[in-house]
N, C-alpha and C positions, 0 to 999 in steps of 0.2 A: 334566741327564739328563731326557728326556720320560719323562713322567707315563703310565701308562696306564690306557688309558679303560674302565670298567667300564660292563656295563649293566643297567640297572634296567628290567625287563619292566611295562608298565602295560597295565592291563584298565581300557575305559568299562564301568561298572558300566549293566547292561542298561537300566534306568527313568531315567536321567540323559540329558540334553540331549549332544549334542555338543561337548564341551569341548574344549578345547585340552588336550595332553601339559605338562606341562612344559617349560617352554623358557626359557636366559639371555633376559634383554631387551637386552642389550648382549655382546660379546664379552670382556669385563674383569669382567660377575660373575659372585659366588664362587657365588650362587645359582642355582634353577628355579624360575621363577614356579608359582603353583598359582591355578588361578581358581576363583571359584565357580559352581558347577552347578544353583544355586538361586536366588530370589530371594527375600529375609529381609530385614523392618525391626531391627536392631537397639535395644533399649530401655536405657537407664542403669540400668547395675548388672547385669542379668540376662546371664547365659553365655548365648552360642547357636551351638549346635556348626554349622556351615555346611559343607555337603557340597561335596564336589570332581568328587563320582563317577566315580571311579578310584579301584582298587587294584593296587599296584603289589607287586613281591616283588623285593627287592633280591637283591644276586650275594654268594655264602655267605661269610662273613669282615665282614660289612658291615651297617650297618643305617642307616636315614635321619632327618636330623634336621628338622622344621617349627619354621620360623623367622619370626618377622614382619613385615612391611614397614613401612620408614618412614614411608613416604607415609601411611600409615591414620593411624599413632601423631601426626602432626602435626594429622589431621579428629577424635582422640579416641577414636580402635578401637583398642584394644588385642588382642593374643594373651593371654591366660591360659594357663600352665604354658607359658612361654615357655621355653626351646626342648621342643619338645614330641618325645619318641623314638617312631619306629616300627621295631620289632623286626621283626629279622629272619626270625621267625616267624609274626610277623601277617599276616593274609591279607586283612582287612575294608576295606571302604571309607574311606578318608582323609577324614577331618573337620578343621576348624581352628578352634576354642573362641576366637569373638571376643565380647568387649564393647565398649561406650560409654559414657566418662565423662558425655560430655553431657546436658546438661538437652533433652528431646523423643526423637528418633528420626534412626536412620543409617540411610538404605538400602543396600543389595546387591544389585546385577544380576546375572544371569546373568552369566558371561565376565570379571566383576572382578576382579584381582586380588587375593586374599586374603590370602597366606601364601608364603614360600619352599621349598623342599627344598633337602636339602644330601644327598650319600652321604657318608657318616663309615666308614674303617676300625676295624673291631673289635677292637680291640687284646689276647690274653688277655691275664688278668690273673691274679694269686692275691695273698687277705690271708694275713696272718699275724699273731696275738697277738703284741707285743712293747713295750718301751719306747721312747718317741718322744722324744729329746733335741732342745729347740728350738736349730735352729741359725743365729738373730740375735734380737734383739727383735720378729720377726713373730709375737707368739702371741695379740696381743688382737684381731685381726679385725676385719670390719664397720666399715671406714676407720679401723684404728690406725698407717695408714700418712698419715694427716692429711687435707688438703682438698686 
């Protein structure tokens, strides 16, 4: 049964460069690339929120998720609060909170690929107080399921 396509409205935020939209890089992924709007040396250790400049407002039932690229994670950039949610409420400019392990400094051009987007269905949900009867030996977590 085909899928159908939602769309996600994006605004260049006024004072940002010319970015790219989001866009797959291949027709097989799950993701939308996001690039950067700025250009930022990365330092080991220090968070640096990296602008995209675009805000975008997702279609109501839905909210988006920022995800990290590989390719960084293998040069030592990581995402911090990986996968990171943008509600479907928010209206602000999309940041993507990258570091570097590395010993020195990572640059960031303009147009680089930073971070992915995903749209995620909004599933409701409701808790409820009750008792939670484990149902096998999954209850120790945090690889009690071994190596």
């Amino acid at each position: 049964m085909p899928r159908r396509e939602r769309t996600v409205v994006v605004e260049r935020v006024a004072e940002a460069p010319e970015v790219a939209l989001p866009a797959r890089a291949t027709g097989g992924s799950a993701c939308f690339d996001l690039a950067a709007a700025e250009a930022v040396e990365l330092e080991r250790g220090r968070v640096t929120l990296v602008r995209t400049g675009l805000r975008m407002r997702c279609p109501a039932g839905t909210f988006l998720e920022v995800r990290p690229r590989s390719g960084l994670s293998s040069r030592g950039v990581l995402m911090v609060n990986a996968p990171g949610t943008i509600d479907g409420d928010y209206s602000g400019e999309v940041r993507v909170p990258l570091t570097f392990l590395f010993d020195g400094r990572y640059r960031i051009e303009i147009g680089d690929r930073i971070g992915q987007v995903r749209l995620v269905e909004d599933l409701p949900a409701a808790f409820r107080a009750g008792a939670v009867a484990p149902l096998a030996s999954r209850n120790g977590g945090f690889g009690s399921t071994g190596r």
